[in-house]
C-alpha positions as a printed NumPy array, in Angstrom:
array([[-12.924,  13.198,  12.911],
       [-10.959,  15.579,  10.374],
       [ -7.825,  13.621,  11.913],
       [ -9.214,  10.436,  11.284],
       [-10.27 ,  11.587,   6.932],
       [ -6.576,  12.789,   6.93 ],
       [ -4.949,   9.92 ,   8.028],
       [ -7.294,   7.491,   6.013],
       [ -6.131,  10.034,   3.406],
       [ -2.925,   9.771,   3.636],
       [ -2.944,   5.827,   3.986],
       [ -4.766,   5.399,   0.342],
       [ -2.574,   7.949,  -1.289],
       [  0.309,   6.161,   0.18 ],
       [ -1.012,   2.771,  -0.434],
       [ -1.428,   3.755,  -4.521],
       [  1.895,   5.017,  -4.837],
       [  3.782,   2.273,  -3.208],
       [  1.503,  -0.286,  -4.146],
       [ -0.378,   0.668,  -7.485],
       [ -3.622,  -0.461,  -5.405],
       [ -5.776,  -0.427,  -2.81 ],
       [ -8.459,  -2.129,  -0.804],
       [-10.778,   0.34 ,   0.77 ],
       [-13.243,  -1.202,   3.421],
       [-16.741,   0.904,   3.808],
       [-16.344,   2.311,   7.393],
       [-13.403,   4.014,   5.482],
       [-14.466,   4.423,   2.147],
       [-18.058,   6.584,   3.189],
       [-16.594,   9.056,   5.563],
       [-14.028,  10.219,   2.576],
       [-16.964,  10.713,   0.039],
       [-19.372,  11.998,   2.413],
       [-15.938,  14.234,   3.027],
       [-16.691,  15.955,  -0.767],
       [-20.38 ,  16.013,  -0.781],
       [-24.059,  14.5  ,  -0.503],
       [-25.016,  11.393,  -0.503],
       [-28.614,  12.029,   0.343],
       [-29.64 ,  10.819,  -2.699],
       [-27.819,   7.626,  -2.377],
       [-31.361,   5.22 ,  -2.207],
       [-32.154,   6.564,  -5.271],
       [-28.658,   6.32 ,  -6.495],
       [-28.329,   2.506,  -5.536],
       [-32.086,   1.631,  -6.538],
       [-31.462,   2.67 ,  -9.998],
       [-29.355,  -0.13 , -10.465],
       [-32.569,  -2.18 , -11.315],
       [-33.095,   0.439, -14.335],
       [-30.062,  -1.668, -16.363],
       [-30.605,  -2.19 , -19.733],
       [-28.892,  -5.519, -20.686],
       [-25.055,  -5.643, -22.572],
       [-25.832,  -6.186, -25.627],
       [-22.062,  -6.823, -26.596],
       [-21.928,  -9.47 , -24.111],
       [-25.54 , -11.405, -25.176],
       [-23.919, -11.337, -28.742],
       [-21.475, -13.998, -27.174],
       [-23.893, -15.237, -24.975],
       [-23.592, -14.344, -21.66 ],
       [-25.208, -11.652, -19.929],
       [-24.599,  -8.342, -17.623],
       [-26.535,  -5.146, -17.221],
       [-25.189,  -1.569, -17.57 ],
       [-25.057,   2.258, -18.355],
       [-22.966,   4.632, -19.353],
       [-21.778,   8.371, -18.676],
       [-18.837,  10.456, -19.602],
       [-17.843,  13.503, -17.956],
       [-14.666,  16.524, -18.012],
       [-12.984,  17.526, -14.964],
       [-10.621,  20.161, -14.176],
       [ -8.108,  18.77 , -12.356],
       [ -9.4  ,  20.247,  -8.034],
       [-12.15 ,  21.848,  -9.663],
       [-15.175,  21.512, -11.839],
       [-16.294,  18.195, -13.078],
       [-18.752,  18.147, -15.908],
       [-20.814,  16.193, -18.065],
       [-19.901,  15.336, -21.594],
       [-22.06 ,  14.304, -24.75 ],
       [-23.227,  10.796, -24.51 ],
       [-20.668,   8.708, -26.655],
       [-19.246,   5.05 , -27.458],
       [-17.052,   3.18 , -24.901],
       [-14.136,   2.366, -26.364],
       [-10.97 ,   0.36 , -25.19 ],
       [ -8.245,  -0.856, -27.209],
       [ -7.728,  -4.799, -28.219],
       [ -4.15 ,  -4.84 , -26.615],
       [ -6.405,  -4.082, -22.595],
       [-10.013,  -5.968, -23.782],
       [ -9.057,  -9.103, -26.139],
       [-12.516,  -9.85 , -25.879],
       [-14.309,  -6.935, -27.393],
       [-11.023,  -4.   , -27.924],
       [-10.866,  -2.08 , -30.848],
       [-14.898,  -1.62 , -31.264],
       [-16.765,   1.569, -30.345],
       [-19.511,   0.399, -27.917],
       [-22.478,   2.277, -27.244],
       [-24.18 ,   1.418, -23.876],
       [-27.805,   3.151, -22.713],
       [-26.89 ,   6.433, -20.772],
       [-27.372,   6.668, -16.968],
       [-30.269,   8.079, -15.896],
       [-30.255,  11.897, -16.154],
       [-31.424,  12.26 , -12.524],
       [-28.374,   9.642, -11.289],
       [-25.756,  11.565, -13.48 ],
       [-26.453,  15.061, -12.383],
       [-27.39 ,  13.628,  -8.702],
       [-25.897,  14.096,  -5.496],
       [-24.364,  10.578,  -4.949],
       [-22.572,   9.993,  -8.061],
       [-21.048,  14.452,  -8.057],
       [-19.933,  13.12 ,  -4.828],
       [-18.533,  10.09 ,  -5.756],
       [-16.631,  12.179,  -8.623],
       [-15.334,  14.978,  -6.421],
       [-13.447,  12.414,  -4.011],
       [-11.899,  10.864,  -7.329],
       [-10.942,  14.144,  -9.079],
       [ -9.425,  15.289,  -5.742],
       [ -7.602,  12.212,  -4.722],
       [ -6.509,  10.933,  -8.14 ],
       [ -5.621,  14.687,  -9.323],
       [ -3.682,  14.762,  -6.194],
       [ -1.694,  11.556,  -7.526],
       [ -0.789,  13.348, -10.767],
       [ -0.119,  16.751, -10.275],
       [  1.095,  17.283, -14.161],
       [ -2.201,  16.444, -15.787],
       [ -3.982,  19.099, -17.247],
       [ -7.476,  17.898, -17.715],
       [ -9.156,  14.386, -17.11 ],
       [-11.607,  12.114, -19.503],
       [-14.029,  10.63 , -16.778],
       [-15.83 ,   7.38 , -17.276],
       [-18.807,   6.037, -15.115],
       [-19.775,   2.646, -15.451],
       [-22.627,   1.173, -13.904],
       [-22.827,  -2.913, -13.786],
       [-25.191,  -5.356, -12.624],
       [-23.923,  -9.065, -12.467],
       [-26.265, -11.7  , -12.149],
       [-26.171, -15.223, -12.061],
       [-28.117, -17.983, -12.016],
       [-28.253, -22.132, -11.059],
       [-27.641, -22.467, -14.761],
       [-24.559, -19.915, -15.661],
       [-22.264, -18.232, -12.844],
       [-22.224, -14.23 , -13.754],
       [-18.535, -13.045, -14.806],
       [-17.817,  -9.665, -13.671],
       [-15.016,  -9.392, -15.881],
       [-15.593, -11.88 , -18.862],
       [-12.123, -10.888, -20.117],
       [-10.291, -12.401, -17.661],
       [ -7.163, -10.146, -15.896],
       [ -6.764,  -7.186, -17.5  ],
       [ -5.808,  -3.26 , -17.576],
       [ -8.667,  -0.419, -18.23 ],
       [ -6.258,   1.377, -20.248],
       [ -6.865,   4.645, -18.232],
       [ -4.11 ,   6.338, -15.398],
       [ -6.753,   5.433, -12.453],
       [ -9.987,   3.366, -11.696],
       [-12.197,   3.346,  -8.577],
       [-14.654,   0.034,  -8.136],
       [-17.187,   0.674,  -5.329],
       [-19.396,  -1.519,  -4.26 ],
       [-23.311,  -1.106,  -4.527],
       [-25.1  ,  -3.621,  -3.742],
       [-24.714,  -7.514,  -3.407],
       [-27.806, -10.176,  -3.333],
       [-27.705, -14.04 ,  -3.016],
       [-24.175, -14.162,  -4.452],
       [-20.999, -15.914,  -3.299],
       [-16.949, -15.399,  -4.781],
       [-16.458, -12.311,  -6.859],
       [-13.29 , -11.687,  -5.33 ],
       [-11.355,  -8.547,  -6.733],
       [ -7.591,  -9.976,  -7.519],
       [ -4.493,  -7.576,  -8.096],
       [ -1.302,  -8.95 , -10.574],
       [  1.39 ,  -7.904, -11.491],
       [  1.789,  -7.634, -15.628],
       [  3.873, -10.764, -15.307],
       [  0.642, -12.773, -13.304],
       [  2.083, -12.872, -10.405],
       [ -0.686, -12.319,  -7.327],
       [ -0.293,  -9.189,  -5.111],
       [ -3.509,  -9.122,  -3.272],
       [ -7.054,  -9.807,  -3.14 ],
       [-10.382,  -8.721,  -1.552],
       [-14.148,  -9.346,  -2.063],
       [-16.261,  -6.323,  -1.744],
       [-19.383,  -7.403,   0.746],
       [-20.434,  -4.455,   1.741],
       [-22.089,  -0.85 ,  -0.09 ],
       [-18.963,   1.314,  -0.047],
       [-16.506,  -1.179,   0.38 ],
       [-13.777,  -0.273,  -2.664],
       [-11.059,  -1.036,  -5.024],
       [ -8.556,   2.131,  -6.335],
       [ -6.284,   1.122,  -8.929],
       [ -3.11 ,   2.708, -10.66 ],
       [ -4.273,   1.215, -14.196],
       [ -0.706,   1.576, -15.991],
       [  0.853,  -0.652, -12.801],
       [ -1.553,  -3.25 , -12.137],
       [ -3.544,  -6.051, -13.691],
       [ -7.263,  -6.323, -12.639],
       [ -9.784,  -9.271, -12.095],
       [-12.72 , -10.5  , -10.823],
       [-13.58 , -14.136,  -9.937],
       [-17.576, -15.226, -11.105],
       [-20.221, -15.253,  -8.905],
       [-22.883, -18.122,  -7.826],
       [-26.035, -18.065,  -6.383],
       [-26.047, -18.53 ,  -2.602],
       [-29.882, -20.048,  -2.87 ],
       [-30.119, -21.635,  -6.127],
       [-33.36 , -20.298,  -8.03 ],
       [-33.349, -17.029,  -6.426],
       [-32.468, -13.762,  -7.793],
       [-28.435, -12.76 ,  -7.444],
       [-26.559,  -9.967,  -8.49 ],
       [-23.362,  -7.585,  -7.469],
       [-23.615,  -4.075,  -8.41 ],
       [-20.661,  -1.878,  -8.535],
       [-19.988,   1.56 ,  -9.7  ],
       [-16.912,   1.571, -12.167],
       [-15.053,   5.22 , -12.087],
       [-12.012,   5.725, -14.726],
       [ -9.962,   8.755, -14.917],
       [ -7.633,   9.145, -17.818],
       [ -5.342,  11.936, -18.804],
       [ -6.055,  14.466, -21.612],
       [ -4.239,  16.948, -23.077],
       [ -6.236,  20.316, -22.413],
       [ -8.607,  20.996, -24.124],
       [ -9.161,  18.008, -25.915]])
């Protein structure tokens, strides 16, 4: 088994640095995180999903996704831990649809942030991206969590502005949940447009890890599969960005 995690290991790391991406299926994806923790909470962790407040950034223009918020510290190997609540904020030159504003989102639940799942989910990424940049100091951590749904009426847009970057050095999309949906296929260009790969995520744990400065990022907009019932596609948005230390 140990054989197995390094290998799988090894293949991700590899596939980043060659590749500046990588599609991580959930029979490989679980045994790494359950490789740097608990995920006995992980019902909980996925159920809270219907505790989304509603973007109110997006409804301003009209269309609609659910979310919450949480920034954390980590210590490159080591400790990873929670930061004051504060405003998303991403530059207009990555988000031309809502860059350059400070965006305050509702926080995740206490109970999620300081749960077993997501400190799991954490550890893997400060381990494996910290291991991918050796030089950095100390990381700003970002969780993100999304609902998309979408209706007969309006298809939901997982990433209303179109391809972009995150502006961060790495990002990890994992799938959470998916209900009554079909498309919302992850697509990987190059900063030029050109298409390097694609992958949906159908399954809880299946995953995207990105090397942000390298690649552009997309998602294509989902339909419901039975018209008139409920559909959504939750994922779990992780971004790790360099600081200087202590900042």
């Amino acid at each position: 088994m140990q054989n197995e995690l390094d290998a799988n290991r090894s293949m991700l790391f590899d596939a980043l640095r060659r590749d500046g991406f990588a599609f991580v299926t959930a029979d490989v994806m679980q045994p790494l995180l359950q490789s740097c923790g608990d995920l006995s909470d992980w019902k909980a962790f996925a159920d809270s999903w219907s505790m989304l407040g509603p973007d109110p950034y997006l409804a301003a223009t009209g269309r609609l996704r659910r979310r919450r918020h949480a920034t954390y510290r980590a210590t490159p190997h080591g400790d990873v831990q929670a930061a004051p609540h504060q405003p998303h904020y991403q530059a207009l030159r990555y988000n031309t649809l809502q860059g350059d504003i400070e965006r305050w989102f509702e926080p995740i639940d206490a109970a999620i942030a300081s749960g077993t799942s997501l400190r799991t989910i954490l550890a893997f990424c400060n381990t494996f991206f910290s291991s991918l940049a050796p030089e950095v100091p100390q990381w700003h951590v970002e969780v993100h969590q999304f609902r998309i749904e979408a209706s007969i009426d309006a298809a939901g847009e997982p990433t209303p502005e179109g391809s972009h970057r995150d502006g961060v050095d790495f990002v990890l999309v994992l799938l959470i949940d998916r209900h009554n949906i079909a498309s919302g296929t992850t697509t990987i260009h190059t900063p030029g447009g050109t298409p390097l790969g694609d992958f949906t995520l159908t399954h809880p744990f299946d995953a995207a890890l990105l090397h942000d400065p390298r690649v552009f990022h997309g998602v294509t907009a989902v339909t419901p599969l039975v018209p008139g019932e409920p559909a959504h596609r939750d994922v779990l948005v992780v971004t790790f960005r360099a600081n200087a230390a202590g900042a």
